[in-house]
C-alpha positions in Angstrom: 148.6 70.0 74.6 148.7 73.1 76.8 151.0 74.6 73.9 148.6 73.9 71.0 145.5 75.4 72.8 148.1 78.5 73.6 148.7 78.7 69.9 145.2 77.9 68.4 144.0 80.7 70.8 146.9 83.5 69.5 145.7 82.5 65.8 142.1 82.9 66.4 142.6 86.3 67.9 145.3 87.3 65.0 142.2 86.0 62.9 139.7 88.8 64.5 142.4 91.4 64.8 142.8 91.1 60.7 139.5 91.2 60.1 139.1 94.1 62.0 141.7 95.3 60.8 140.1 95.2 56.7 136.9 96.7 58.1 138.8 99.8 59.8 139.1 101.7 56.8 135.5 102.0 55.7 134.9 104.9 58.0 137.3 107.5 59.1 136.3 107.0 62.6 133.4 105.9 65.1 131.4 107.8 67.4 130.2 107.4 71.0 126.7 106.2 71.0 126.6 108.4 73.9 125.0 111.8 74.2 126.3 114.2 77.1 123.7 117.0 78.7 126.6 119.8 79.2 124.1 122.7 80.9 121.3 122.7 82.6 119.6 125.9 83.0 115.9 126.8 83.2 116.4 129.3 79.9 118.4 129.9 76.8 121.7 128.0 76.7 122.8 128.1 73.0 125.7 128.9 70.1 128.7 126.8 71.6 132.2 126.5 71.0 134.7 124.4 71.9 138.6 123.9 72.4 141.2 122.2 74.2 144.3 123.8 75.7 148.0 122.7 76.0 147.5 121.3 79.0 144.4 118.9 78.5 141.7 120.8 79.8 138.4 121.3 77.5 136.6 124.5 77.1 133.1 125.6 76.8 132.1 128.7 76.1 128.5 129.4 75.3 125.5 132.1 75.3 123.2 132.2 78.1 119.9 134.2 78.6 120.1 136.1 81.5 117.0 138.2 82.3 116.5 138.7 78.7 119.8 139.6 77.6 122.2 136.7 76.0 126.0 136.9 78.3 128.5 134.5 77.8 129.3 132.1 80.4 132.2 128.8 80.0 132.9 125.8 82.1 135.8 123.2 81.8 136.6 119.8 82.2 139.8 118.3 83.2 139.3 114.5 83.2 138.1 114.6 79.0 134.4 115.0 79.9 133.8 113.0 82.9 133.1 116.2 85.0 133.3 119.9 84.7 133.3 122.8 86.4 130.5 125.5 87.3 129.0 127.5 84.7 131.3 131.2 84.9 130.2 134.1 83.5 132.6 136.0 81.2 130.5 139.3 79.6 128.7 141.4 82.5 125.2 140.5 83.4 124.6 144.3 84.1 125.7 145.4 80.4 122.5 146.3 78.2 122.6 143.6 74.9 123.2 140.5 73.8 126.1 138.6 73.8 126.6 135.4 71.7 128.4 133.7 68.5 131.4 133.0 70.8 134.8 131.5 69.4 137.7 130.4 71.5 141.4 129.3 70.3 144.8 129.2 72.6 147.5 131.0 71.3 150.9 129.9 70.8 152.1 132.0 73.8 149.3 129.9 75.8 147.3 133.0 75.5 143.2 132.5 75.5 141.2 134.0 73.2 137.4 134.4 73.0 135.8 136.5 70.6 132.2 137.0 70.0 129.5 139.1 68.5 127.3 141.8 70.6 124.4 144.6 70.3 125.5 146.6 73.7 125.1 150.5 73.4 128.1 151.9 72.8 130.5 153.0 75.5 130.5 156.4 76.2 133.1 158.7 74.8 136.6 159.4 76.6 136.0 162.8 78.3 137.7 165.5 75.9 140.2 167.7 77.5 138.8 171.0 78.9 139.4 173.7 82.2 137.9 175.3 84.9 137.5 179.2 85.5 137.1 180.5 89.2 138.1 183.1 91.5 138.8 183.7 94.6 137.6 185.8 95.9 135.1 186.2 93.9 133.1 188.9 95.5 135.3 192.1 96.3 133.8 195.1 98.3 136.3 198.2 97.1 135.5 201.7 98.3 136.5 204.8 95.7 140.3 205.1 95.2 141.0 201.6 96.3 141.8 198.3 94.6 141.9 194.8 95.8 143.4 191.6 94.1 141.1 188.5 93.1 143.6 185.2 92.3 142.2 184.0 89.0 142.3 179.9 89.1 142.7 178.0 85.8 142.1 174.1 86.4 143.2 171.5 83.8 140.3 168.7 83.5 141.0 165.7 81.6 144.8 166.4 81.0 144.2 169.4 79.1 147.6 171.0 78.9 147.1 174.2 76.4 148.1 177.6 77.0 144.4 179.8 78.2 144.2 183.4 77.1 142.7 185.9 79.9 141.2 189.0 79.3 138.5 191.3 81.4 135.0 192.3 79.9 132.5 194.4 81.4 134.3 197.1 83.5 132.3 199.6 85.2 133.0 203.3 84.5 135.8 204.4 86.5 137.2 201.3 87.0 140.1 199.5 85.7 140.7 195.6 85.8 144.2 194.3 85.0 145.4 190.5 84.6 148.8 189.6 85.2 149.7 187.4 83.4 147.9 187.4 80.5 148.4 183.8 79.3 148.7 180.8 81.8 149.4 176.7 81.0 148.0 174.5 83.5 149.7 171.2 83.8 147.8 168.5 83.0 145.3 167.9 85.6 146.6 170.8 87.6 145.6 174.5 88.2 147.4 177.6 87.1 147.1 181.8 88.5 146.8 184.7 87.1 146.0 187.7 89.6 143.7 190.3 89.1 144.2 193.4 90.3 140.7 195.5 90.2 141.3 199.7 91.1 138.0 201.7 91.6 138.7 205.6 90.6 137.6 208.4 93.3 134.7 208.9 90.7 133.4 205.8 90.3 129.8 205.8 90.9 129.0 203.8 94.1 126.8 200.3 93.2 126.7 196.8 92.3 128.8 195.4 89.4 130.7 192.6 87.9 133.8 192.1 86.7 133.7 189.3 83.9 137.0 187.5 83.0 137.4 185.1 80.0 139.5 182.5 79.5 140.0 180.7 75.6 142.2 177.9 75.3 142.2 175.4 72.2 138.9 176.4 70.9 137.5 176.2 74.2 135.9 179.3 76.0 134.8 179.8 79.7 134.3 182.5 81.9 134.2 183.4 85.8 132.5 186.7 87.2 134.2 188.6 89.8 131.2 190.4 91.8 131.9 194.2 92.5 130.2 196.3 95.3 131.3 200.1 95.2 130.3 201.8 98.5 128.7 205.3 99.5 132.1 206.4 101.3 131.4 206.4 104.9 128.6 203.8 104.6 128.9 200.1 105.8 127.8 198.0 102.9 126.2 194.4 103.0 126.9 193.2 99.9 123.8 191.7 97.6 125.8 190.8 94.3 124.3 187.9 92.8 126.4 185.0 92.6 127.1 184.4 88.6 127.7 180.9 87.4 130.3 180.3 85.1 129.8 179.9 81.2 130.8 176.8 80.1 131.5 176.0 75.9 128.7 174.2 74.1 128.9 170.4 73.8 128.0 167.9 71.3 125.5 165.1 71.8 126.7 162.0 70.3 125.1 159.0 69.6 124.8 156.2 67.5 122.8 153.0 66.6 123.5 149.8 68.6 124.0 147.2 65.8 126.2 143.9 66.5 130.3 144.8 66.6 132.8 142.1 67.0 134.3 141.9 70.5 136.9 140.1 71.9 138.9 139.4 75.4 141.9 137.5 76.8 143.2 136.0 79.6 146.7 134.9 80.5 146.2 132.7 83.6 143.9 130.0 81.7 141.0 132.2 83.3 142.5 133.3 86.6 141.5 136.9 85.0 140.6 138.4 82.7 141.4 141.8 80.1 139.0 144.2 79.4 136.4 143.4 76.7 137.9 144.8 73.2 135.7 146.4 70.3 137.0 145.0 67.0 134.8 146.8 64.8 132.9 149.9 64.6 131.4 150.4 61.3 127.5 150.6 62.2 126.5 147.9 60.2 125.6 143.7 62.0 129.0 142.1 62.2 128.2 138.7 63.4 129.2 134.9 64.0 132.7 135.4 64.5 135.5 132.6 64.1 139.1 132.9 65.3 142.3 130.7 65.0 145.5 131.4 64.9 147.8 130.3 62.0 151.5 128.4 62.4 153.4 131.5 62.1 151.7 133.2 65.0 149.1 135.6 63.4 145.5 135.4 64.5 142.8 135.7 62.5 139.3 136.7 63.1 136.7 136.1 60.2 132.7 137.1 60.4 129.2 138.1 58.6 129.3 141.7 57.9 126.7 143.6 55.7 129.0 145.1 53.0 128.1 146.2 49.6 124.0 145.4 50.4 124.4 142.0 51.5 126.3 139.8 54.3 129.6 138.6 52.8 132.3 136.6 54.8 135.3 139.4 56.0 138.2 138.6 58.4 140.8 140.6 60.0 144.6 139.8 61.4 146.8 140.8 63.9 151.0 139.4 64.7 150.6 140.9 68.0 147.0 141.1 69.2 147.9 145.1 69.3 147.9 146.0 65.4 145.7 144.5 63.3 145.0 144.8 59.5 142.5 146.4 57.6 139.3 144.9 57.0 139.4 142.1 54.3 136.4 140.8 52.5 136.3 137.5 51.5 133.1 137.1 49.6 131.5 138.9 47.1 128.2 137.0 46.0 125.4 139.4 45.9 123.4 136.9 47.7 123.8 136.5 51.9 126.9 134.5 53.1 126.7 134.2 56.9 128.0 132.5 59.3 131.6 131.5 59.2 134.1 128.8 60.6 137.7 128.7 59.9 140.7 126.1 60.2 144.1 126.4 59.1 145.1 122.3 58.0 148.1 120.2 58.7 149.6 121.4 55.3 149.1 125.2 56.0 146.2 125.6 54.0 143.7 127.9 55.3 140.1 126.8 55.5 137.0 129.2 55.8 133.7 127.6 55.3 129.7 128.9 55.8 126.3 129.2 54.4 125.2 131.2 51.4 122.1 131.7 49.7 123.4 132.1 46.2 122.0 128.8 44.7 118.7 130.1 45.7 118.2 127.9 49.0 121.5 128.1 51.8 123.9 125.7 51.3 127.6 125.3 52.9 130.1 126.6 50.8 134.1 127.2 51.3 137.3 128.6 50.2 140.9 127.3 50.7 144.3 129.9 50.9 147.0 128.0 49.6 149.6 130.9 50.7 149.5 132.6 47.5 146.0 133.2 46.8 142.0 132.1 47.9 140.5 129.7 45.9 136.9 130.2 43.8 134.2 129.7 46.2 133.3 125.9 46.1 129.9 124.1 47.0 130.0 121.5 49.2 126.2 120.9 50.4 123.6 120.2 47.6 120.0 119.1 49.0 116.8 121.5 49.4 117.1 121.6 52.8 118.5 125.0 54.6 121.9 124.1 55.2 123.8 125.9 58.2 126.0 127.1 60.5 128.8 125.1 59.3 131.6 124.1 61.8 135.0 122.1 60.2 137.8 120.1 62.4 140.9 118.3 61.5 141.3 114.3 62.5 144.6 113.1 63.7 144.8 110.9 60.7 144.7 114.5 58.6 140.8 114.2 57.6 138.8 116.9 57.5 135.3 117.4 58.8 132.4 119.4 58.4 129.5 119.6 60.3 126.1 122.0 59.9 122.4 122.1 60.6 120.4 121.4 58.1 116.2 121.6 57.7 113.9 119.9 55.5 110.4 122.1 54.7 108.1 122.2 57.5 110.8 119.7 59.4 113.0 120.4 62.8 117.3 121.0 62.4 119.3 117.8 62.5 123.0 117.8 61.9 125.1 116.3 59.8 128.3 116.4 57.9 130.7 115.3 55.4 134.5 114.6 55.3 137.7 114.9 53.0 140.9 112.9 53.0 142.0 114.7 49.7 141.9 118.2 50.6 138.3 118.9 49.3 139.0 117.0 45.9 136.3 114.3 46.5 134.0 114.5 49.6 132.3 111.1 51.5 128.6 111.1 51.2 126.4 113.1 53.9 126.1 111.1 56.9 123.6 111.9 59.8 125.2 112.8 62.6 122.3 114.0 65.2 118.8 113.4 64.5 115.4 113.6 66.5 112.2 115.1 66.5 113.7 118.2 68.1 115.8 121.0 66.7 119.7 120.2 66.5 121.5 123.4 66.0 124.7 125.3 66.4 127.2 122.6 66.0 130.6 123.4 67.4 133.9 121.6 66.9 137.4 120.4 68.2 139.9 117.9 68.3 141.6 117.2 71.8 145.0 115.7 72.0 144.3 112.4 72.8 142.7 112.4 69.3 139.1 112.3 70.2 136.9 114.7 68.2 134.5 117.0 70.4 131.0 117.9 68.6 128.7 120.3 70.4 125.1 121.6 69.4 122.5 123.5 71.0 119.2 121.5 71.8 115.2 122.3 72.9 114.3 118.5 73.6 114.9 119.8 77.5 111.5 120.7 79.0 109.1 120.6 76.4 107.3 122.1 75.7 108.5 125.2 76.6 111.5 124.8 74.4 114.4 125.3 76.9 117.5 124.8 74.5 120.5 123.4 76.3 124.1 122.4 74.9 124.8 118.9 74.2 128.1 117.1 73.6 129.1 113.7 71.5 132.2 112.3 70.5 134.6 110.4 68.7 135.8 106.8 69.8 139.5 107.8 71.0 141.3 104.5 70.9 139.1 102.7 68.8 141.8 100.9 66.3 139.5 98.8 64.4 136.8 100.8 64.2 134.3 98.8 65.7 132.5 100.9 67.4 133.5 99.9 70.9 137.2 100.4 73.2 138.1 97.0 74.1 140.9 94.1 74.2 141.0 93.8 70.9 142.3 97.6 70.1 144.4 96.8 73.1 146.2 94.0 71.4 146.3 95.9 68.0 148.2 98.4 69.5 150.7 96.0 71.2 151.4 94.1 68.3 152.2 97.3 66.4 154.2 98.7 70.0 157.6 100.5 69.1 157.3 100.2 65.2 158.1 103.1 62.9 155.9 104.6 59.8 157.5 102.5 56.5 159.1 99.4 59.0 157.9 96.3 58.9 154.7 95.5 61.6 153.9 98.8 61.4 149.5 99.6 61.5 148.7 103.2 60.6 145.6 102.4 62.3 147.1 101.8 65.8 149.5 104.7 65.5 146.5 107.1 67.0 148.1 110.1 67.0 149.4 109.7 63.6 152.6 111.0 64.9 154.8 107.9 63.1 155.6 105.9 66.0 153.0 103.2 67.6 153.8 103.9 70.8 153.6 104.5 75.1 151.2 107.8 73.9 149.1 105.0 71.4 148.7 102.6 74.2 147.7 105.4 76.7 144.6 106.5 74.9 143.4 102.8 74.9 144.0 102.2 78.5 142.3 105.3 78.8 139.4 104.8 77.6 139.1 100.9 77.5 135.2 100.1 77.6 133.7 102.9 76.0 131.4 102.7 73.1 
């Protein structure tokens, strides 16, 4: 009797398990009916982005109003979410401008990468080589039919290193100035001597004089004055020569308009320190909303809004090395504005870049695909009379692709939404609401961590009303949710464990319990249920 209950009990649940089973492939995948707060600052927190490294941890990187300027600040979390660190800052709080738009990816060689847009002035220019004149001494007291020597010092300043003519101007009557040598090479940074010699004839009328020597070196032109007092013979002289300052060469004022140039820095220490921050462009025009990945054969790609040929097209750039990097490529052509990119490269090798454009008339979400031989015509993916925005795009574990934006009806607050591919793009699912309130949704941000769940942030000014205080907010996938039920429970559990040690094409084999879609239901399958067992 004990037996038959046993076995009435393991049909019953094979029973649910199958019909969970049937239902699992009417969505892709479920999401947590759970909303995370990730900041919570008094002021601007906005434009996230997310990523996951190697070694599990999750990344936030976001913008941050700090006394009216926008600087980038990221936190972490090493437990998937359940808590994360303090808020760092990454850009300088002192720097003039506005920092924001960031984009994070890990590199290959476990390298981090954020790069981001900013207005900052420009840094100043490297100090051009130049010298120094001076003498010593520089004031001489020589009676008639004397002479005296004054060392002439030439002093490299910012490694120049170019031979300086010298040659006297201005010698009294009577009196002869010679320079030996003639030409002198300061090392860089160091000094170099010439002596002057100065010899006052017995006729040379007593008085005050100068002695002017000038020195030109690489276009460059200074000169020192060497202060001459003649006395009555027989007199004792208190010299009043007045000092002369050196004449330095004319310089340039430069300047130049702060627009937005794409910036980017590095650490390899996952954060321990950082480089300096790197200019990427400087073409005095907005660049803006930059993406960056890095593609299977190691080059990393940056891609951004840039106003070229009198509108704002898609452009990227690439770089093997993170030293070189390529010329400037655009991307789109439309006459009308296309803004805001987001890039993926796909499990096949296909390159993904996707954002908004205003060609139809109203913005919608448009994207191209690179194949490895050549970009594909510019397709449409959104269609509605709503503005459609900001897109971001992520890769499931099963191969699906999703893409998320912001999107506005007239008069009406940003809710996000988005749309997914198991084809490559040749049929997409119907839009499907994602976040929706009577707030604005904005910003969203992608990722996909290793345990499979997807990671979707957005910026948010529900916080505080109603002084609009935007924070970031998180949601995400059901990791370990087999059947699709919208909850992490027994029942996944047992999916998994009747699947346990089976390979893609042998018999008992569930695609759906093989998580990471890695071929093999196995130890890394059951983990992520254990994991998360009891979420919804």
């Amino acid at each position: 009797m004990r037996h038959k209950s046993f076995h009435i009990g393991m049909y019953a649940c094979l029973l649910v398990i199958l019909t969970m089973s049937a239902l699992a492939g009417v969505e892709a995948l479920t999401w947590s009916v759970n909303t995370k707060q990730l900041t919570n600052h008094p002021y601007y927190d906005s434009f996230p982005a997310l990523m996951q490294t190697e070694e599990g941890r999750v990344w936030l990187v976001w913008s941050r109003a700090i006394q009216g300027n926008f600087k980038l600040h990221y936190k972490i979390t090493s437990d998937q979410g359940k808590s994360w660190s303090e808020a760092m800052n990454l850009t300088d709080k002192s720097t003039p401008g506005h920092d924001q738009n960031p984009s994070i990816m890990q590199a290959q060689n476990s390298t981090i990468w954020v790069v981001w847009t900013s207005d900052r002035p420009p840094p100043p220019p490297p100090p051009t080589p130049d010298f120094d004149l001076d003498a010593s001494p520089q004031n001489l007291t020589i009676p008639q039919g004397e002479s005296e020597n004054s060392t002439i010092i030439v002093t490299s300043l910012n490694s120049f290193s170019e031979p300086v003519d010298l040659s006297v101007f201005d010698e009294p009557t009577g009196v002869t100035a010679t320079l030996h040598p003639t030409q002198v090479t300061p090392p860089a940074n160091g000094t170099a001597y010439s002596n002057l010699t100065i010899s006052v004839g017995p006729s040379a009328t007593p008085g005050n004089y100068t002695v002017m020597v000038m020195g030109k070196g690489d276009h460059l032109m200074h000169s020192v004055d060497v202060d001459l007092e003649i006395p009555i013979a027989g007199s004792t002289s208190e010299s009043s020569a007045p000092i002369h300052m050196p004449i330095s060469s004319s310089t340039t004022d430069s300047s130049s308009t702060e627009d937005y140039e794409i910036y980017y820095k590095t650490t390899h220490d996952n954060g321990e320190t950082w480089g300096p921050d790197m200019q990427l462009t400087n073409n005095g025009v907005d660049d803006l909303c930059p993406a960056i990945i890095q593609l299977t054969n190691g080059t990393t790609m940056i891609v951004w809004q840039s106003y070229v040929s009198g509108s704002h097209n898609i452009c990227y750039r690439t770089t093997p090395d993170g030293v070189s990097w390529s010329e400037t490529t655009q991307l789109t052509t439309d006459a009308a504005h296309d803004k805001a990119p987001a890039a993926i490269q796909a499990n096949d090798g296909d390159i993904w870049v996707v954002w908004s454009s205003m060609r139809t008339g109203d913005w919608e979400v448009f994207y191209t695909i690179y194949d490895g031989f050549a970009w594909s015509n510019d397709r449409r993916l959104s269609n509605h009379t709503d503005s459609d925005l900001q897109p971001a795009i992520v890769q499931a574990a099963d191969g699906e692709l999703f893409v998320f934006w912001a999107s506005q009806k007239v008069l009406d607050d940003f809710d996000i939404y988005y749309k997914c591919t198991a084809d490559g793009g040749s049929t997409w699912s119907e839009r499907v609401t994602f976040v929706a309130g009577g707030y604005e949704d904005m910003w969203p941000a992608a990722t996909r961590a290793l345990d499979t769940k997807i990671w979707v942030a957005w910026a948010n000014d529900e916080v505080d009303q109603p002084d609009s205080n935007w924070e970031i907010f998180c949601r995400t996938s059901l990791a370990g949710d087999v059947n699709q039920d919208g909850q992490v429970n027994v029942v996944d559990l047992t999916m998994v464990s009747l699947a346990y040690g089976t390979l893609e094409g042998e018999p008992g084999y569930n695609p759906d319990a093989d998580l990471n879609n890695d071929g093999i239901v196995d130890m890394r399958d059951l983990r992520i249920v254990a994991y998360y067992l009891g979420e919804t």
